[in-house]
N, C-alpha and C positions, 0 to 999 in steps of 0.2 A: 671503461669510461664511466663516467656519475654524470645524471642530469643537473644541468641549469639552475641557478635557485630559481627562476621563473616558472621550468615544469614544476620542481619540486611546491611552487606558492600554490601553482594551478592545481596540481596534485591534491592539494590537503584541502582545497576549496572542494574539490569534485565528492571527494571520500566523506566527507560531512564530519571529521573525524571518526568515521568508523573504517575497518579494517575491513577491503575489499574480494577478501581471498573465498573462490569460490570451488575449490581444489576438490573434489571425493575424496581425496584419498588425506585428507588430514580429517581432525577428529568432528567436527562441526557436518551439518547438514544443511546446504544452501550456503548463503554467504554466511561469512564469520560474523561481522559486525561487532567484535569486539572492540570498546573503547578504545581510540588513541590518543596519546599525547604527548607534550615535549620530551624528544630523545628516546621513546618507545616504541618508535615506527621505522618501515624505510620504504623506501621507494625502490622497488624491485623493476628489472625490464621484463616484459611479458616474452620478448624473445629477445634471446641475448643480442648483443652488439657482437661478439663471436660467430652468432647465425647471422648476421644480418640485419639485428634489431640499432635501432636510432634513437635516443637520447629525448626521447617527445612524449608530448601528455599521452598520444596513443599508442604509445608501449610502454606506460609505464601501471604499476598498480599500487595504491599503497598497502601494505600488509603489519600488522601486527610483528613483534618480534617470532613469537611462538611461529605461528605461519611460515615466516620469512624463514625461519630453518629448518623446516618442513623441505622448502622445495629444493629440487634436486641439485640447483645451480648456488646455493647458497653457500657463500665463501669462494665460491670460485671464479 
């Protein structure tokens, strides 16, 4: 499923345009904060709609591209 353009407005409002990935296991230390912008981001679910995740501002996070193919569930 894809969220909402309303999570996704809310989404980009929350993130300040930075990239909220706070992962260990990618290259950064603490949150990413790398700049976003048009068509460079996405809106990932924090837990899939597969486990159980729901389409809402509070499962979603936005992520830088780099990031977003970092996590495990990416493309899937």
């Amino acid at each position: 499923m894809a969220f909402p353009q309303s999570v996704i407005d809310a989404l980009w409002k929350r993130c300040g345009g930075l990239c909220e990935c706070q992962r260990t296991t990618h290259s950064h230390t603490g949150r990413c904060n790398a700049r976003l912008s048009d068509g460079k981001w996405h809106a990932h679910h924090v837990v899939s709609v597969a486990a159980g995740g729901a389409d809402t501002l509070a499962n979603a996070e936005a992520l830088c591209v780099p990031c977003h193919e970092k996590t495990l569930s990416y493309g899937g």
